[in-house]
N, C-alpha and C positions, 0 to 999 in steps of 0.2 A: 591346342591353339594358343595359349598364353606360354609355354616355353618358345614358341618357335616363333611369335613377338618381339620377346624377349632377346633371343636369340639374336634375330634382326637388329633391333636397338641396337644390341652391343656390337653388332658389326659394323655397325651406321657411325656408332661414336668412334672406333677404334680406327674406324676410313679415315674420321676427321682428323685425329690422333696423328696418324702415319703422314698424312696430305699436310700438317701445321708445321710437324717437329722440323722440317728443314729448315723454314724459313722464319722461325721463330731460336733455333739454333745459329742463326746466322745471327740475329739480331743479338742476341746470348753474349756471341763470341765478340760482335762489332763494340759492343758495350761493356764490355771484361777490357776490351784493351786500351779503349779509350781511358777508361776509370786507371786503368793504370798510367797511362801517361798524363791524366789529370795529377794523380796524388805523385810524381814522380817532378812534373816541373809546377807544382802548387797554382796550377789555373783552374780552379773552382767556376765555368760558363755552362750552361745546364745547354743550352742550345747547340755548343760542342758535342754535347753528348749525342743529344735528341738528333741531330740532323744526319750524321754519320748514318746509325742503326736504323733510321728510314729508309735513306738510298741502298745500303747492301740486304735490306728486307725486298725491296723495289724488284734490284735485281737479282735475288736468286728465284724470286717468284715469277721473274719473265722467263730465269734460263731455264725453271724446270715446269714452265706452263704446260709442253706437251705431254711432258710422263705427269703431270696430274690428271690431264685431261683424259689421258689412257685410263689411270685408273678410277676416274669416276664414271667414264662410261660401262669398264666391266662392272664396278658394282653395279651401275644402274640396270646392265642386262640381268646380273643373280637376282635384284629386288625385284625385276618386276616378270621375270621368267622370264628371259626370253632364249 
């Protein structure tokens, strides 16, 4: 009973894992290139930063709303049997 708990968890965390990494990858990348064209023409504006890596967080999590929602529903059929 406590492996197959366990078990769970880790698939529970690993769901979340898979379901973040894009859109946290987006954010990653939106903010890598920014920092670069900060330190390239010396505008040091933190809200330059911040505003960019919000809106492409925005929308990769609208454009991949459906395959998330796919795949929380299959987990939720393995979790709960069905």
């Amino acid at each position: 009973m406590e492996a197959e708990s366990l078990g769970l968890v880790r698939e529970a965390l690993m769901m979340s894992l898979v379901l973040s990494a894009p859109i946290l990858s987006a954010g990653l990348l939106v903010g890598l290139v920014i920092s670069l064209l900060q330190a390239v023409t010396q505008v040091q504006e933190q809200t330059l930063a911040f505003v960019p890596k919000i809106v492409a967080m925005i929308v990769v999590a609208i454009l991949l709303l459906g395959w998330m929602g796919s795949q929380l529903s299959e987990f939720a059929v393995r979790m709960f049997g069905g």
